[in-house]
N, C-alpha and C positions, 0 to 999 in steps of 0.2 A: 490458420489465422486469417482472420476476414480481412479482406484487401482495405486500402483507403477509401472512402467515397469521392468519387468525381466531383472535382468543383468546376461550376461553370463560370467559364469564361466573362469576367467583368467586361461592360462594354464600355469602349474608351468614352470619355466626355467630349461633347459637342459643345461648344458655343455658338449660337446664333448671330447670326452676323445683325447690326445694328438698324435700324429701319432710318433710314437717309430722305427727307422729304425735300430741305430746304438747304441749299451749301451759301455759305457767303464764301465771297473769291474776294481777295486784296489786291486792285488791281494792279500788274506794274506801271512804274512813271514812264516808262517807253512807249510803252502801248495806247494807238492813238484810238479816238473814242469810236472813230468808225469801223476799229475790229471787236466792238464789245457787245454789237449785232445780235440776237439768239443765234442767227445760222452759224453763227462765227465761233461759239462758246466750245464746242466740241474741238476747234482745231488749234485754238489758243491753248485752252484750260483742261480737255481732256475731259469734258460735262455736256453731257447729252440732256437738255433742258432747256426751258423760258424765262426770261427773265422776270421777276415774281416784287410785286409793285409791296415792298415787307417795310420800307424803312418811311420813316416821319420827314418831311423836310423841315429845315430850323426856320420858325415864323419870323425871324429875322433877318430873310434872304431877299436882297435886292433884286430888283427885276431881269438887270444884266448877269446875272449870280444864276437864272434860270436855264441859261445856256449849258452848262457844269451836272447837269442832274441826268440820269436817266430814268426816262418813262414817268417822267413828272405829272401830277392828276392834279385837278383842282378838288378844294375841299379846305377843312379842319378840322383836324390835322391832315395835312396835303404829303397823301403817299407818292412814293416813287420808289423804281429798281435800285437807286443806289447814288454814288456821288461823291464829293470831297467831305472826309469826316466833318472837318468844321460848319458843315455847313446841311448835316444829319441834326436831328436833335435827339442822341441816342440815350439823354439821361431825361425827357419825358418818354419818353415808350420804355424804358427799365420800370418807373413810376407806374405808367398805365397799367402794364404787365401786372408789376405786382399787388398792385391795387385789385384789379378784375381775377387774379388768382385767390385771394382771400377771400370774395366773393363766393367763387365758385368753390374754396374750402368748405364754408359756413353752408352748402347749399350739401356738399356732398357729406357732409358730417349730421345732418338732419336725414339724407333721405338712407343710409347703410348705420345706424342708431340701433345699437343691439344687435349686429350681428359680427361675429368675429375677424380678421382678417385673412386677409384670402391670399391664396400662392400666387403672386402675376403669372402672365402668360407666359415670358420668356423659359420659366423655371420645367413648362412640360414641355413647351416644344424640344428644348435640351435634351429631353429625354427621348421624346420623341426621334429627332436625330441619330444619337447614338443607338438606337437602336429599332429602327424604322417598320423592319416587319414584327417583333413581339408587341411593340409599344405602338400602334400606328396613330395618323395625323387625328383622326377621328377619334379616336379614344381619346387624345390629348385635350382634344376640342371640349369632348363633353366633361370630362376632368373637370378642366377648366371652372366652365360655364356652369357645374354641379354645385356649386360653392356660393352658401346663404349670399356674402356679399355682393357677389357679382351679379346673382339672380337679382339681389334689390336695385343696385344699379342700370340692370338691363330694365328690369320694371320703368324705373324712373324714365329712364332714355325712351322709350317707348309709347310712353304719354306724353311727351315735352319732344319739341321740336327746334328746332335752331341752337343758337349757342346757349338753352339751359339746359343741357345734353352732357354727362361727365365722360370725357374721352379713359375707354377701359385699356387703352395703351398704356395711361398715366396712372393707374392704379398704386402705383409702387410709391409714385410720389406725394400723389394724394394721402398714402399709408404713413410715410413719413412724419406729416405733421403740419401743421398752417404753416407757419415759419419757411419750415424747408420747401414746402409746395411755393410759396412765394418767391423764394426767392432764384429757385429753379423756373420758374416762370420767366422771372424777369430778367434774368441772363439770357435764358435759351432764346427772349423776343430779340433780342442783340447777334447773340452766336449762331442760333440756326442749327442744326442737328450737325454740320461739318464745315470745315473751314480750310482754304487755298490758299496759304500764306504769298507775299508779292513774291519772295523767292523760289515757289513754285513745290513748298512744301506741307502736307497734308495732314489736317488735325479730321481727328473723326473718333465718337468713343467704339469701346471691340464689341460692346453689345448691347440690346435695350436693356440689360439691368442698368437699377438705378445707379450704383458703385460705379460704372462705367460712364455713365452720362455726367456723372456728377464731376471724375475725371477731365473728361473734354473740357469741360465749362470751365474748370482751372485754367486750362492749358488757352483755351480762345482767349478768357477772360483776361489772364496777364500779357498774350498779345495785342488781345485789340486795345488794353490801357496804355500800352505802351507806344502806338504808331504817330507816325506825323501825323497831325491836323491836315495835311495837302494827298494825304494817303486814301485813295478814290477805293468804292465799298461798292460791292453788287451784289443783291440777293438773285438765287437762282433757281427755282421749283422744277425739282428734278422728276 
């Protein structure tokens, strides 16, 4: 009687870890403004990074109200590192956001027009992970990048310069739909890819799938609705 055939060994599943560009940190009220420094950020908050000029200031801020901001810039809308919530204007840059993401829906829905949807990237580096010398990083790559849509998009990206450019990170969200590409926009211009609660506790989704992003943005989104107005905001570009 013929033996069983060997089966091979399934390789276990890899998650990629999430790609982290931007953290917002909640400052605590103890902490005085002169340890909120970049050099300082790593021995407070445990973030090796610069402070990243992300948020709007509220066009309603008195001149003595300027002292309260960090890395305040002239302009309109007049960016800065951060500051006391009341005095952010984080329900026009939700607006902007989702406004300039519709945009770029209607741009990316004309320039990938007949060609099917495509695997994001996360889904082969996964593989690639789990199992690194059959499946290697270059295979994955061109995988990837083998795919009508993505080729149309790199097209696109390739003759267009600056912000008419569709980021192939956000593919997935894009995929999703105008709606949801909006309104994932205009959260993530708020929440940042991870979040340092005041009591020193840490929101970050487990991977660039979108299921995972869309997660985080719950979890920021019901804290940062929920903080005191006097509760000071810093974005960080890690």
């Amino acid at each position: 009687m013929a033996k069983n055939p060997a089966r091979k060994a399934t390789p276990p599943a890899v998650t990629p870890t999430a790609t982290v560009s931007t953290m917002i940190v909640c400052v605590p009220d103890d902490l005085p403004r002169e340890s909120l420094t970049a050099h300082q950020l790593d021995r407070n908050f445990g973030v090796q990074g610069t402070l990243s000029p992300r948020f709007w200031a509220s066009p309603a801020m008195y001149l003595w109200q300027r002292g309260q901001m960090f890395g305040l810039r002239k302009g309109s809308p007049a960016y800065c590192a951060g500051g006391p919530v009341r005095l952010l204007d984080l329900q026009g840059m939700r607006q902007a956001a989702g406004m300039g993401a519709g945009i770029r829906h209607q741009l990316f829905s004309q320039v990938v027009h007949g060609t099917r949807p495509a695997t994001p990237w996360h889904v082969y580096e996964a593989r690639h992970l789990a199992d690194p010398t059959t499946y290697t990083y270059d295979t994955a790559a061109a995988d990837f990048h083998h795919q009508p849509r993505v080729n149309a998009i790199r097209m696109h990206n390739a003759a267009t310069y600056g912000t008419g450019q569709i980021a192939l990170g956000e593919l997935e969200m894009y995929q999703a739909g105008s709606m949801a590409y909006q309104h994932h926009s205009a959260l993530t211009a708020i929440a940042g890819d991870a979040l340092i609660s005041a009591e020193g506790a840490k929101l970050a989704p487990a991977s660039d799938a979108m299921a995972d992003r869309v997660t985080y943005l719950e979890q920021a989104h019901r804290l940062l609705a929920g903080i005191d107005p006097d509760q000071r905001l810093l974005a960080v570009a890690l």
